[in-house]
C-alpha positions in Angstrom: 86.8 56.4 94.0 89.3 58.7 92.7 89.2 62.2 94.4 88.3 63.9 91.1 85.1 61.7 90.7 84.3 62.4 94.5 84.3 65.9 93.3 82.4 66.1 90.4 79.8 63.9 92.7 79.5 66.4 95.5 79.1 68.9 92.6 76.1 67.1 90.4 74.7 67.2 94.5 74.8 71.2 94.9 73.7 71.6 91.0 70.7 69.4 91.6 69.7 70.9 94.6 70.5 74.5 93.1 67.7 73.4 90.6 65.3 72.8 93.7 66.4 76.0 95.3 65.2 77.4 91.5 61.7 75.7 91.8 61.3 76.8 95.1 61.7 80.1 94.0 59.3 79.8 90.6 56.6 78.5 92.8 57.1 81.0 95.3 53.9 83.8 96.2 56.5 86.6 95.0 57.2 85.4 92.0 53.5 84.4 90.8 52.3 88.0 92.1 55.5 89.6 89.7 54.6 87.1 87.2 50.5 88.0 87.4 52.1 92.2 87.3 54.2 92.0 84.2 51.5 90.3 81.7 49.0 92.8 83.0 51.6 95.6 82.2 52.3 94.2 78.6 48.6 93.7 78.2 47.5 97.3 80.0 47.2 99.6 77.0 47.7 102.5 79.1 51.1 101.3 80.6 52.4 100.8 77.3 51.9 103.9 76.5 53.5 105.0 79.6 56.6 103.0 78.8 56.7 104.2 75.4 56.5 107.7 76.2 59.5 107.6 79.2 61.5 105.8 77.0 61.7 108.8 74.0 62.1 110.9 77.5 64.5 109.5 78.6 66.4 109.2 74.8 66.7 112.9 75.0 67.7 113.1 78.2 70.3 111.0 78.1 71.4 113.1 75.1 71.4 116.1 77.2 73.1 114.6 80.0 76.2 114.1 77.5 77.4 117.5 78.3 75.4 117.9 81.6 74.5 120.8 83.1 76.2 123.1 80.5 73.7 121.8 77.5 71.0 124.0 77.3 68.3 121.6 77.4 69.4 119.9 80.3 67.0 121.0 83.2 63.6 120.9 81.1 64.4 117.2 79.7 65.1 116.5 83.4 62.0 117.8 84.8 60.3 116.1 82.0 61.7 112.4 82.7 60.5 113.3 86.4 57.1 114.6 85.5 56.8 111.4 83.3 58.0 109.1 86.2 55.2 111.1 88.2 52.3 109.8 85.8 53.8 106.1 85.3 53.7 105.8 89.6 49.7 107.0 89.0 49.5 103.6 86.5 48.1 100.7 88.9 49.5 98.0 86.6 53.3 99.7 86.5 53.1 100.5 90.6 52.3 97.0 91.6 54.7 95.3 88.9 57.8 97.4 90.2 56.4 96.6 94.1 56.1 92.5 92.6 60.3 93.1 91.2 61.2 94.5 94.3 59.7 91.5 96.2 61.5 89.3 93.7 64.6 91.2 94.3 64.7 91.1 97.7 63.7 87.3 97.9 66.6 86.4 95.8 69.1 89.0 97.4 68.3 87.2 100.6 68.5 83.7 99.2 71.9 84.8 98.0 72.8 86.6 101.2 71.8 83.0 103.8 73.9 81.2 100.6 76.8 83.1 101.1 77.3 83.5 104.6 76.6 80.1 104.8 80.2 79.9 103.3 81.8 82.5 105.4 80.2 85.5 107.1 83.0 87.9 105.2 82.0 86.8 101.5 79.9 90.4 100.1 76.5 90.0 98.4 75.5 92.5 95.3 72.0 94.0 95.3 70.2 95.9 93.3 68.8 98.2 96.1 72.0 99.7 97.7 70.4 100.6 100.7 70.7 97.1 102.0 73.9 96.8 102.7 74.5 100.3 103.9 72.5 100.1 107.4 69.5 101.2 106.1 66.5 98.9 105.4 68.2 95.7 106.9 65.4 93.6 107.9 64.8 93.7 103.8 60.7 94.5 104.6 60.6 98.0 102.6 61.5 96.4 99.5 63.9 99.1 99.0 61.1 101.7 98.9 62.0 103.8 101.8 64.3 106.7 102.5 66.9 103.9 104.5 65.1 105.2 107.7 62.8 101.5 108.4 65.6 99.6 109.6 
């Protein structure tokens, strides 16, 4: 056996257990609780108009963020996105789908993480919660939902 087909053999290996890994992870609690959240949020009337609303908000904003705080606008379509964010956090269905992604996040962020310092302790992980890294919330059990002070 030629070291090129020794190779692609140890590769098919990780692929195929990379596919495990990625069963694992469909079949996990996290991901049927974030799975159970995000049909109840596309079925949940009031959510969608939540969503709706935040993302015409958030339109204008944007458009007023163009020129910062020099555009006249600026502070009111700011405090309106905020107010708006306010009302979706009151929305049961939005809360507990967003807690669900967090899990989800931090499940695979740590997946990732035991991966790659299985390689080498020095190789750097991206998150989505930038906390993590940082010193704050290391054990990962906030979910990101803390001020960085848990860990």
């Amino acid at each position: 056996m030629s070291i090129k087909e020794a190779a692609a053999l140890d590769m098919s290996s990780v692929l195929l257990q990379a596919y495990e890994l990625g069963d694992l992870i469909n079949s996990s609690a996290e991901m049927a609780d974030y799975l159970y959240w995000k049909e109840r949020v596309q079925k949940d009337e009031e959510a969608q108009k939540l969503i709706a609303g935040f993302a015409r908000l958030k339109e204008k904003f944007e458009e007023c963020e163009r020129f910062g705080h020099f555009h006249p606008d600026y502070h009111k379509a700011l405090e309106e996105v905020q107010r708006w964010q306010e009302k979706m956090e009151e929305c049961e269905a939005l809360r507990r789908y967003q807690q669900a992604e967090g899990a989800v996040d931090n499940l695979l962020f740590t997946i990732s993480k035991t991966i790659a310092h299985a390689v080498s302790d020095t190789i750097k992980v991206p998150s989505n919660n930038p906390g993590v890294e940082s010193g704050g919330c290391s054990s990962g059990g906030c979910s990101g939902n803390c001020s960085g002070s848990c860990g």
